[in-house]
C-alpha angles and dihedrals in degrees: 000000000000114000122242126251120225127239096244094058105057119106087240150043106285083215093053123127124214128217133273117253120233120272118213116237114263134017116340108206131181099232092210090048109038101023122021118092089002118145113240126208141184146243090278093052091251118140113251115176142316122259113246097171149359133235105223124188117196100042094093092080098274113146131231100222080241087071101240114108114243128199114210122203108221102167137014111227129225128172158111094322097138097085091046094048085056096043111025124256142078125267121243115281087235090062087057112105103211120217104186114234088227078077101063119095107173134024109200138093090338120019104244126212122199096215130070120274093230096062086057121104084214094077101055096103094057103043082048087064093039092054096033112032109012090041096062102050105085126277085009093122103062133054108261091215 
């Protein structure tokens, strides 16, 4: 059990207060908590994709003239993780479908865009199934309501 020290032996005022540390301009977000695995819709409100990474400018030692390192998050990352999530690795960064982050408009429960999902490169794949496989089975192509 470590001993105590008393109050009268410590190299400083035991009421001191010490200072703030700088805070970086603009919005500070936890990328695990706020980001990763979020749903992102957009500016209709329909589901797009899911965010899988993130594309972050200022880790690689770069310095803010301030002198704090600052990490910047450019583009949102969604892609085919599942399989290396099971097995280990990354996929190729060509593999990565970029949302840029100019294109965010609010962090919070969902992540929101303020551009239509359709005019993503993210949704290919989708509309690729809708137009090629779900589109030929019959009574694919209209709403059933």
């Amino acid at each position: 059990m470590k001993r105590r020290v008393p109050l009268s032996s410590r190299p400083f005022p035991a009421d001191e207060q010490l200072p703030a540390p700088p805070r970086p301009a603009g919005r500070v977000l936890d990328a695990r908590l706020h980001l990763l695995d979020r749903q992102v819709h957009d500016v209709d409100e329909t589901p797009v994709v899911v965010v899988d990474d993130l594309e972050v400018r200022g880790t690689d030692g770069d310095e803010h003239p301030t002198g704090a390192q600052e990490a910047v998050v450019t583009a949102l990352l969604s892609g085919p993780v599942l399989g290396t999530r099971v097995f280990g690795g990354r996929p190729p960064a060509t593999r990565w479908h970029r949302i840029a982050w100019s294109d965010v408009t609010e962090v919070g429960v969902v992540v929101r865009l303020g551009v239509r999902g359709d005019a993503l490169d993210v949704t290919w794949t989708e509309r690729w199934v809708r137009d090629h496989v779900v589109g030929r089975i019959p009574g694919g192509r209209h709403d059933p309501g």
